[in-house]
Biopython code that builds the backbone (N, CA, C, O; Angstrom):
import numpy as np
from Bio.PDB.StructureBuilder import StructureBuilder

atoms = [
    (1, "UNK", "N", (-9.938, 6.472, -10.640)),
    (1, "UNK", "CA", (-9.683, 7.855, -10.382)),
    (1, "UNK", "C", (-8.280, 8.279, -10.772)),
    (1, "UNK", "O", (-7.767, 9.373, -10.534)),
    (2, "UNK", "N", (-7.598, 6.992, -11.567)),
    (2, "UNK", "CA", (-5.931, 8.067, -11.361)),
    (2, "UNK", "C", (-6.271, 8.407, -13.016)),
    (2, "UNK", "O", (-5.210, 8.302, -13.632)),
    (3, "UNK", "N", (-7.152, 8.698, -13.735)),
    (3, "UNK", "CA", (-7.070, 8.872, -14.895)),
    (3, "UNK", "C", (-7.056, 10.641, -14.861)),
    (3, "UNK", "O", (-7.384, 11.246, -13.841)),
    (4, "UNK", "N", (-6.615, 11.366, -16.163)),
    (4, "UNK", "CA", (-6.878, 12.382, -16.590)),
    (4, "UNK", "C", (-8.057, 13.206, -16.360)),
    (4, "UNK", "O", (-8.895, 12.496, -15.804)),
    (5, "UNK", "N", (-8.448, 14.255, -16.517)),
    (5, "UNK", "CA", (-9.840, 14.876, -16.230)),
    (5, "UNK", "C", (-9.586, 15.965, -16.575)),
    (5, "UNK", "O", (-8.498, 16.459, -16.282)),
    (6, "UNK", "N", (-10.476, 16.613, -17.263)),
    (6, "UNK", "CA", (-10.172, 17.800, -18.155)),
    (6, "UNK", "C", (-11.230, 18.659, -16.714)),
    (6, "UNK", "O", (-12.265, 18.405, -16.096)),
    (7, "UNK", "N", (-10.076, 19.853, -16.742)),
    (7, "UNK", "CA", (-10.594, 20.837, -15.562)),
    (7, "UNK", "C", (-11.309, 22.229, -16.778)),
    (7, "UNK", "O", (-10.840, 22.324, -17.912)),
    (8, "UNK", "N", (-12.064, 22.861, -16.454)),
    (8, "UNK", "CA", (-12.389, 23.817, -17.725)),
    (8, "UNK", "C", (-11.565, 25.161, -16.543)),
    (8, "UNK", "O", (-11.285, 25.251, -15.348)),
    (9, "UNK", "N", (-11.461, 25.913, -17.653)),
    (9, "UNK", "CA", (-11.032, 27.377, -17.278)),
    (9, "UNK", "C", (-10.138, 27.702, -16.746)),
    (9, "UNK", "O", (-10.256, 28.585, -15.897)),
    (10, "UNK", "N", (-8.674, 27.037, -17.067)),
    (10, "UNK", "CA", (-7.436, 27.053, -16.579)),
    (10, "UNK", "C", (-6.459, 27.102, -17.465)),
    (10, "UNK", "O", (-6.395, 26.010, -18.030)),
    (11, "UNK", "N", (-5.626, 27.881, -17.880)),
    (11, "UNK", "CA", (-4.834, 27.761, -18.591)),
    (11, "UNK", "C", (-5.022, 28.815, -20.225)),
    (11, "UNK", "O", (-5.786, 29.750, -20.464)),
    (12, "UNK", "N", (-3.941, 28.132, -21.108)),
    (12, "UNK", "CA", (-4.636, 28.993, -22.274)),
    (12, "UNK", "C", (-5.049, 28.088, -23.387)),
    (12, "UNK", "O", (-4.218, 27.808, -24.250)),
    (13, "UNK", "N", (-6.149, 27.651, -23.439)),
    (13, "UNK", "CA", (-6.831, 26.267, -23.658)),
    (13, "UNK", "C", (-6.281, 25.470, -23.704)),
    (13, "UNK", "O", (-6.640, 24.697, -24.592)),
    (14, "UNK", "N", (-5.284, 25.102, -23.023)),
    (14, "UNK", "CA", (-4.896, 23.343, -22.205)),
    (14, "UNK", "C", (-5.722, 22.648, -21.142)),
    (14, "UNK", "O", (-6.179, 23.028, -20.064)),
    (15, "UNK", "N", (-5.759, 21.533, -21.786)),
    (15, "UNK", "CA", (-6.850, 20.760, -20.624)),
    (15, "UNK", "C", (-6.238, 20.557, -19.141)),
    (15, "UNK", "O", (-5.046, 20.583, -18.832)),
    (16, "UNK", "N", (-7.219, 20.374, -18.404)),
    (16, "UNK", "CA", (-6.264, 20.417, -16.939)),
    (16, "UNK", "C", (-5.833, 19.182, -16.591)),
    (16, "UNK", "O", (-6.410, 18.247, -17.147)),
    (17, "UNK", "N", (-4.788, 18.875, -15.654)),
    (17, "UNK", "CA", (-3.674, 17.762, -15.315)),
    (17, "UNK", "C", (-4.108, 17.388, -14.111)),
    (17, "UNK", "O", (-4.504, 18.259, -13.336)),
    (18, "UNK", "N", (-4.113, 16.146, -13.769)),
    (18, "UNK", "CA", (-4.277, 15.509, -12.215)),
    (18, "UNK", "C", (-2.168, 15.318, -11.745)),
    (18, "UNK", "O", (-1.327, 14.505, -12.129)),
    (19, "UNK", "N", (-2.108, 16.264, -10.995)),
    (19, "UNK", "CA", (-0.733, 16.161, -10.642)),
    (19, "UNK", "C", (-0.419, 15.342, -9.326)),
    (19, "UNK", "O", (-0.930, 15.835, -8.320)),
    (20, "UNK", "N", (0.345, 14.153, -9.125)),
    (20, "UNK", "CA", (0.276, 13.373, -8.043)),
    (20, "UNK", "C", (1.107, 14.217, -6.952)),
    (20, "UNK", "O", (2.273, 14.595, -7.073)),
    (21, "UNK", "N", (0.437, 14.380, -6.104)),
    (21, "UNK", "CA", (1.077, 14.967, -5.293)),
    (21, "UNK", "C", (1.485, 14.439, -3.504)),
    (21, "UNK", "O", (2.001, 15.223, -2.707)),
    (22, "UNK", "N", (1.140, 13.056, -3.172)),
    (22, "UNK", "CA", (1.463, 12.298, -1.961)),
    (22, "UNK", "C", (-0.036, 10.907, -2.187)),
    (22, "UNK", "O", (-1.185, 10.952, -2.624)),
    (23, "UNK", "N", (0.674, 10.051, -1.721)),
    (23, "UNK", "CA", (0.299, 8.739, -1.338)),
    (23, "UNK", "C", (0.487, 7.726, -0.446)),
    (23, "UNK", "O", (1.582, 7.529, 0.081)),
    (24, "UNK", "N", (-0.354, 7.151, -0.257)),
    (24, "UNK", "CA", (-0.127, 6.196, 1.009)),
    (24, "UNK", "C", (-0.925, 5.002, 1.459)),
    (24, "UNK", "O", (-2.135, 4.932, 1.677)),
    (25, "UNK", "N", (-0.124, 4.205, 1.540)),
    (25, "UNK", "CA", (-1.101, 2.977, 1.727)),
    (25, "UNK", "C", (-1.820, 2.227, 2.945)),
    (25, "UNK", "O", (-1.509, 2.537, 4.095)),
    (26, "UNK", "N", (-2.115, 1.926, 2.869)),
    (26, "UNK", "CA", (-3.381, 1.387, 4.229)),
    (26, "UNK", "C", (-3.706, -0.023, 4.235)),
    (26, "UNK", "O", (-4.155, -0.616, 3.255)),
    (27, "UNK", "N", (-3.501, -0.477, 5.213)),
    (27, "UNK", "CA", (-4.554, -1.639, 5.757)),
    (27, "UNK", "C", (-6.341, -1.270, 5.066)),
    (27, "UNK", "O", (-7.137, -0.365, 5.314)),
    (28, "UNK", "N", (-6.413, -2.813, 3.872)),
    (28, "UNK", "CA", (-8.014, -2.844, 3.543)),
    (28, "UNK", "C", (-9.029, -2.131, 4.735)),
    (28, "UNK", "O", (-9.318, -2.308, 5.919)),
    (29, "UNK", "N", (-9.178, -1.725, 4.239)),
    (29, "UNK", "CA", (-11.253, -1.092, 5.123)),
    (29, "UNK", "C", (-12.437, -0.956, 3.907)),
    (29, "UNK", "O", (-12.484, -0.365, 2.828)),
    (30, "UNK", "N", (-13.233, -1.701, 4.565)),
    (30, "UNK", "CA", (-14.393, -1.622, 3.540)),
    (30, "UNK", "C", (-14.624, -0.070, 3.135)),
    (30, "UNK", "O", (-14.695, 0.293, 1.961)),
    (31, "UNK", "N", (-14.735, 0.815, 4.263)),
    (31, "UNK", "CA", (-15.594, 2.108, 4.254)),
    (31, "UNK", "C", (-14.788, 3.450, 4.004)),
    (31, "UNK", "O", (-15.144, 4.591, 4.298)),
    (32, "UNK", "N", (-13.736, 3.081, 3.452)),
    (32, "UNK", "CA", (-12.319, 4.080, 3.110)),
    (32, "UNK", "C", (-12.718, 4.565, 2.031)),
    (32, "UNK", "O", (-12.315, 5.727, 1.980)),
    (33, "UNK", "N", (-13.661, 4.134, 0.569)),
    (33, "UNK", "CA", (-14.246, 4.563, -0.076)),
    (33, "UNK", "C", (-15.045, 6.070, 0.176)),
    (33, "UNK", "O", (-15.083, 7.074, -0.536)),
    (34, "UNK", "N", (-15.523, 5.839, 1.204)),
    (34, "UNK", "CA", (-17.028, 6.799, 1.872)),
    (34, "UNK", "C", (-15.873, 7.867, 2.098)),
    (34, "UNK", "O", (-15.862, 8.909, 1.443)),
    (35, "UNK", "N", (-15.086, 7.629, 2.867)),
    (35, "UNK", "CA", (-14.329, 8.782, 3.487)),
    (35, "UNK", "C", (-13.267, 9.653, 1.922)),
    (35, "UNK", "O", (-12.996, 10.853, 1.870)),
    (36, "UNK", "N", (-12.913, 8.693, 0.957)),
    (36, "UNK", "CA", (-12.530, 9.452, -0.161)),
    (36, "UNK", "C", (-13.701, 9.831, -0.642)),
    (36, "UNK", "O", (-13.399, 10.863, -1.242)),
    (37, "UNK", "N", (-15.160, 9.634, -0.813)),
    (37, "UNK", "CA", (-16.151, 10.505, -1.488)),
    (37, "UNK", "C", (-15.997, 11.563, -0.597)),
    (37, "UNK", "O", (-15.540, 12.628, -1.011)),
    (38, "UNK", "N", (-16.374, 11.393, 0.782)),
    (38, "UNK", "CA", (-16.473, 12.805, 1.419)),
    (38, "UNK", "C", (-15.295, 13.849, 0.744)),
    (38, "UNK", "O", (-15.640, 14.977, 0.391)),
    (39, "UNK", "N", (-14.216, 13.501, 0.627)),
    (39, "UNK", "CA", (-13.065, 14.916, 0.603)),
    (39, "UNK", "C", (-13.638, 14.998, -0.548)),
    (39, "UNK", "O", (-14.582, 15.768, -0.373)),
    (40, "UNK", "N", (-13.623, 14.628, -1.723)),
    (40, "UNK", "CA", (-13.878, 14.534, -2.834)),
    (40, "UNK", "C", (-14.930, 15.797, -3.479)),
    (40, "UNK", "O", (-14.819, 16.561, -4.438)),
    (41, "UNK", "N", (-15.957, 15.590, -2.457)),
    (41, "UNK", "CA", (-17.215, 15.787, -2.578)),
    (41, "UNK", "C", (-16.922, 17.711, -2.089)),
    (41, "UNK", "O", (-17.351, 18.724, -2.642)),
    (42, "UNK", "N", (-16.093, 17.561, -0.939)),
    (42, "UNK", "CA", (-15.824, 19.259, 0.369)),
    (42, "UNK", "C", (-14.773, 19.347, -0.243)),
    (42, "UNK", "O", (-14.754, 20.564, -0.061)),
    (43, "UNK", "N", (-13.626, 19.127, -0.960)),
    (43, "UNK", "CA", (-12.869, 20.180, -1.098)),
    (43, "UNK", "C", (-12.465, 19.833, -2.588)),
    (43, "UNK", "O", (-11.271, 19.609, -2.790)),
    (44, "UNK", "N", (-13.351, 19.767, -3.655)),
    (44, "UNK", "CA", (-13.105, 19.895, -5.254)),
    (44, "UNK", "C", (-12.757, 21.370, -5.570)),
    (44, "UNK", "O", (-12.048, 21.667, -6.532)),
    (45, "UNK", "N", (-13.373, 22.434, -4.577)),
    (45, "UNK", "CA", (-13.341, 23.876, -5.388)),
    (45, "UNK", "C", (-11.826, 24.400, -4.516)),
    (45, "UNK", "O", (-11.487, 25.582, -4.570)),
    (46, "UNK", "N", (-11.059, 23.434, -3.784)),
    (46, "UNK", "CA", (-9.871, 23.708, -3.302)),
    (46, "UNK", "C", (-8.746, 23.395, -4.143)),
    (46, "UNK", "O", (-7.612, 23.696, -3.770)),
    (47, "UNK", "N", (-9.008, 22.664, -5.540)),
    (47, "UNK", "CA", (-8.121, 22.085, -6.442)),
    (47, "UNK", "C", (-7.591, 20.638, -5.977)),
    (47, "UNK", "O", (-6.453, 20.437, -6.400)),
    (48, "UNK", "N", (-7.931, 19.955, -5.487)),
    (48, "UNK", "CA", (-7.185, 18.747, -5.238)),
    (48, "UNK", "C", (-8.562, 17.534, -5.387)),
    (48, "UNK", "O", (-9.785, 17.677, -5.408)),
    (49, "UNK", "N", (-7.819, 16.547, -5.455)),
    (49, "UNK", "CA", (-8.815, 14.719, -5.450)),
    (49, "UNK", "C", (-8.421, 13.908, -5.597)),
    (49, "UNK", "O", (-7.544, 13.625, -6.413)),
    (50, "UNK", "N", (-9.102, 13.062, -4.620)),
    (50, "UNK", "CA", (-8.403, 11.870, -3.991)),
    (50, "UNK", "C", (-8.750, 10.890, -4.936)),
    (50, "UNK", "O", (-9.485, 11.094, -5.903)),
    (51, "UNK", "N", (-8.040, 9.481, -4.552)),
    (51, "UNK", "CA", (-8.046, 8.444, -5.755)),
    (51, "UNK", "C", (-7.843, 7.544, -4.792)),
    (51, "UNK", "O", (-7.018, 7.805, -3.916)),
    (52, "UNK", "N", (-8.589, 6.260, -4.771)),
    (52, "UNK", "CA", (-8.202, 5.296, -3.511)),
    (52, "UNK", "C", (-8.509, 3.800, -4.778)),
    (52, "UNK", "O", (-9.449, 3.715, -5.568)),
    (53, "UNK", "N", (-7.245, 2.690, -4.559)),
    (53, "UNK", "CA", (-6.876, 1.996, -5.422)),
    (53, "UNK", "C", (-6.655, 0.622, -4.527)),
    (53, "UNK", "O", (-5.710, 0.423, -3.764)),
    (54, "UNK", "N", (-7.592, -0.146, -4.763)),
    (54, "UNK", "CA", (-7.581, -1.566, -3.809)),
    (54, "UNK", "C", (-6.231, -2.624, -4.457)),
    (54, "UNK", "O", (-6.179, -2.800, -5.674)),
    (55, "UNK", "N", (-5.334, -3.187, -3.664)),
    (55, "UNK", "CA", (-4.469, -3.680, -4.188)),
    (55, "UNK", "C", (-4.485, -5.525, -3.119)),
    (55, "UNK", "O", (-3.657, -5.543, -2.208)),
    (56, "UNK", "N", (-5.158, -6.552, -3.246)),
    (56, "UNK", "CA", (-4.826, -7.321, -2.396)),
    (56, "UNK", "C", (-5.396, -7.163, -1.129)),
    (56, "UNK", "O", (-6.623, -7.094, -1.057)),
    (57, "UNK", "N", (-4.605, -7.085, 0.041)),
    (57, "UNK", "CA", (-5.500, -6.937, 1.600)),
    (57, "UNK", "C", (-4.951, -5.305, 1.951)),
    (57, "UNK", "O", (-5.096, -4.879, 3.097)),
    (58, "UNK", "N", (-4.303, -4.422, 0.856)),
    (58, "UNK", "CA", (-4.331, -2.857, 0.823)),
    (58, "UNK", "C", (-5.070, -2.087, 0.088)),
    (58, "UNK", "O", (-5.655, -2.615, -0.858)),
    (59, "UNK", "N", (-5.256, -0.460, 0.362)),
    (59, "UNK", "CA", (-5.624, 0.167, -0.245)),
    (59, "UNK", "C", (-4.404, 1.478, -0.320)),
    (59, "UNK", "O", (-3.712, 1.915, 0.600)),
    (60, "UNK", "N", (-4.441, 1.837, -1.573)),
    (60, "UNK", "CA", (-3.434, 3.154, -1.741)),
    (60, "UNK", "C", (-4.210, 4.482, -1.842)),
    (60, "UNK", "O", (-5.057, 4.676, -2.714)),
    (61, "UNK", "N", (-3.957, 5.161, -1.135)),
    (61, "UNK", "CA", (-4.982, 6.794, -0.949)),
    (61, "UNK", "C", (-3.734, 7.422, -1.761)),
    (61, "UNK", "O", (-2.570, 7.338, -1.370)),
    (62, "UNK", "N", (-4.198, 8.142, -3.091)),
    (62, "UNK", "CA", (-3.496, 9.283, -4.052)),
    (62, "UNK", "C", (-4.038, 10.272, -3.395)),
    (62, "UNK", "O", (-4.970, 10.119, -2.605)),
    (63, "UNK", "N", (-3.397, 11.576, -3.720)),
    (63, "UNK", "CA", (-3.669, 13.189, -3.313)),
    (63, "UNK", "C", (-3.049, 13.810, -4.739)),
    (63, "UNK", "O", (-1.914, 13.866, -5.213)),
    (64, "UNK", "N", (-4.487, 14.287, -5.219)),
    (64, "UNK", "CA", (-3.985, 15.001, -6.773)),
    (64, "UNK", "C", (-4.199, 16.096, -6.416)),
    (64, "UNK", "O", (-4.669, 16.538, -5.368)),
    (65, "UNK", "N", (-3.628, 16.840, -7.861)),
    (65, "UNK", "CA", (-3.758, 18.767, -7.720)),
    (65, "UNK", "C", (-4.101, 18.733, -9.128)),
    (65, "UNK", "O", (-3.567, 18.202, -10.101)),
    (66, "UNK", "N", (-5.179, 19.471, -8.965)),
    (66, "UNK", "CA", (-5.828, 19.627, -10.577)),
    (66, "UNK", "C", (-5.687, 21.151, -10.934)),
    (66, "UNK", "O", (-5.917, 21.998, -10.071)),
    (67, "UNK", "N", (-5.411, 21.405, -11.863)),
    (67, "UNK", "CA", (-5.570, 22.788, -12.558)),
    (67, "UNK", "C", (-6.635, 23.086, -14.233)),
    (67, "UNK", "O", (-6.713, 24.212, -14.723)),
]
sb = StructureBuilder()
sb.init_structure("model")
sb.init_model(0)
sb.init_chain("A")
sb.init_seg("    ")
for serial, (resi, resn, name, xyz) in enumerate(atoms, 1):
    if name == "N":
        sb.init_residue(resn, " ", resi, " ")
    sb.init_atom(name, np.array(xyz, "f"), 0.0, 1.0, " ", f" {name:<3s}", serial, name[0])
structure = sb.get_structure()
């Protein structure tokens, strides 16, 4: 999820940007996945998406801003 993603209808045909905007890391949980689909899923038409990145016995939760 930390890749690029072209947003349509923003701009003056520039593709849209995933802008990092806060992160944070966590103690592993299997089911931290589920809970980044949920936001993912309820607040895409708010401009933002989450990105969750397993590192070892952590996970890092990103907070993007897409335009």
């Amino acid at each position: 999820m930390d890749e690029r993603q072209q947003a349509g209808g923003h701009g003056e045909g520039e593709k849209g940007k995933l802008v990092l905007i806060a992160s944070r890391t966590f103690s592993s949980w299997p089911e931290m996945y589920r809970v980044v689909d949920f936001l993912n899923k309820n607040l895409k038409d708010k401009g933002v998406m989450f990105g969750l990145t397993k590192k070892e016995d952590e996970m890092i939760l990103s907070v993007y801003e897409f335009s």
